[in-house]
N, C-alpha and C positions, 0 to 999 in steps of 0.2 A: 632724424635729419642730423647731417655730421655737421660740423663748427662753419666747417670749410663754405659747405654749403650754403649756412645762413647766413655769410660775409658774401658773397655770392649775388646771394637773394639783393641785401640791404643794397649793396653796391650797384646795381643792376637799375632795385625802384630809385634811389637818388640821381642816377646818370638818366634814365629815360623820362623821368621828371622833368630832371633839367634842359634835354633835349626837345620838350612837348611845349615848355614854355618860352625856348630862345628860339629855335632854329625849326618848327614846323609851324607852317605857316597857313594853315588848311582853316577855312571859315565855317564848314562843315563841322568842325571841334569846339564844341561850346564847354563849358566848365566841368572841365573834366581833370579830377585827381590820382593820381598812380599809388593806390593803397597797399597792394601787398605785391611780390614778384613771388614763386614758387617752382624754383629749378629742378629737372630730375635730376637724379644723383651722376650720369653721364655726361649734364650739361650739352645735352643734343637740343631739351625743349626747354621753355618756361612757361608758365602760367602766367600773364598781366593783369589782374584784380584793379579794373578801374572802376571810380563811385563817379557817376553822370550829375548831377543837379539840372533839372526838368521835367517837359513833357516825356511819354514814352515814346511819340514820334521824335523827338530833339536827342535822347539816349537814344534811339538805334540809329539815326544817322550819326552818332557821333562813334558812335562803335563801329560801325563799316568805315567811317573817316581814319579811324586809330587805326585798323586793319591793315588800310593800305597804306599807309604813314611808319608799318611795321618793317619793311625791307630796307628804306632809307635810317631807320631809328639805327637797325640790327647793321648797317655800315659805317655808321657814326660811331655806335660803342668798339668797333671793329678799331678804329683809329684811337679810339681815346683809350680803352682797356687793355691792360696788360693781362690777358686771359689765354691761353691757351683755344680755349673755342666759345664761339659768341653765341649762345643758345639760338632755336630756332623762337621767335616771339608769337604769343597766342594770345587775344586779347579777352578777356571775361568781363560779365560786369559782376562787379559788386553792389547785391540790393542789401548789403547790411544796415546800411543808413536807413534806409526804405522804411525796413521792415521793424529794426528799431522806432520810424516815426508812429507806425503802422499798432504798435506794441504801447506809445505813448499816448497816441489817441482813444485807444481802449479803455486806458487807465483811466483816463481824464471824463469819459463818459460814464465809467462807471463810480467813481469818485464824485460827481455831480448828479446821480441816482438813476440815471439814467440808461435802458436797459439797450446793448445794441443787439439789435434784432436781426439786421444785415450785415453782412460786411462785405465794405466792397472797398476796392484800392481808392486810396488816397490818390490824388491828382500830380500834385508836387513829392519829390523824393523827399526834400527835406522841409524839414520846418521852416517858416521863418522866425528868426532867432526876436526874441521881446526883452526887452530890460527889466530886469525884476526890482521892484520897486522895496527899497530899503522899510523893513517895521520893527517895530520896539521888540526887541528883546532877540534880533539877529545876530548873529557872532559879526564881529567888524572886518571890514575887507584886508589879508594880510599880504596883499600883491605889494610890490616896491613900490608900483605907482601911487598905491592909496597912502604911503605912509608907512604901511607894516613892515615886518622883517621879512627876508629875501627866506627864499627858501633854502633847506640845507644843500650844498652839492651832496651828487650820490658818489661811493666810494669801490672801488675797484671790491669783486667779491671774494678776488684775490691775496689771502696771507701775506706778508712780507716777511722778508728773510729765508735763513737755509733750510730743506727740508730735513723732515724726520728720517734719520736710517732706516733704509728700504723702501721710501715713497717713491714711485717712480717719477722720472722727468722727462723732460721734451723725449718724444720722440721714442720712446718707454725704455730710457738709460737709467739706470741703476743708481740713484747720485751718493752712495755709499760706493762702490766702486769705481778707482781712478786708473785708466790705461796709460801705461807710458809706451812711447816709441821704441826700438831695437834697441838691448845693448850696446853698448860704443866696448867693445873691448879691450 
């Protein structure tokens, strides 16, 4: 997948995000988050990777909801994107949470000795989230809220300064080689 692409992608999930939570209005859509976009390289289609939270009846009315909530999405980014063409939208679900919870309940049965004999799906997609109770000899919490140090920013994975002779540059220019304009005679 080229650069282009995945600026594309990102650009795509943040705009139809934001469009899922201002401007559609559909009660049919219950808690539903926009995880991943995945454009073909034509930018004719996209992939929509949405994660539902709920029943399996609540995720597929909310997916037939998103479905048809796609042609209004796909003329909003039309207005607001500076795109040459606005993909056609596909919506997917995303059961990685699911099946992640699906993967944490196994552990936790078998961690407690306990042998699973069946498996059968989980009710709720995700967990409900528990507060873990602080015990002697836990490393202390380093969020800014607790007190700790901020985390470092991450840094450009990008060099500074001039290139080496012969490394190419934008657009695959030579930057040891400099063109000049016509002779002035």
């Amino acid at each position: 997948m080229s650069q282009r692409t995945e600026r594309v992608d990102e650009l795509l999930r943040q705009e139809i995000g934001a469009l899922l939570s201002k401007e559609v209005a559909d009660p049919r859509i219950g808690f539903a988050t926009i995880t991943d976009v995945e454009t073909a390289p034509d930018l004719r289609h996209a992939k929509v990777w949405v994660s539902v939270i709920g029943q399996k009846g609540d995720r597929d009315e909310t997916l037939r909801a998103l479905a048809d909530a796609m042609p209004f999405i796909r003329h909003e980014l039309g207005k607001r994107l500076r795109i040459r063409r606005i993909p056609a939208l596909h919506v997917q679900l995303d059961d990685s949470a699911e099946r992640g919870t699906r993967l944490l309940h196994l552990l936790s049965e078998l961690e407690a000795g306990v042998e699973p004999l069946e498996i059968e799906p989980i009710k709720e997609s995700l967990p409900t989230p528990v507060k873990r109770l602080h015990v002697e000899g836990d490393a202390e919490d380093p969020s800014p809220a607790a007190g700790g140090a901020a985390a470092p920013k991450r840094r450009s994975h990008r060099p500074s300064g001039p290139r080496p002779p012969g490394q190419r540059g934008p657009k695959g220019v030579d930057s040891t080689r400099r063109t000049r304009g016509p002779k002035k005679g």
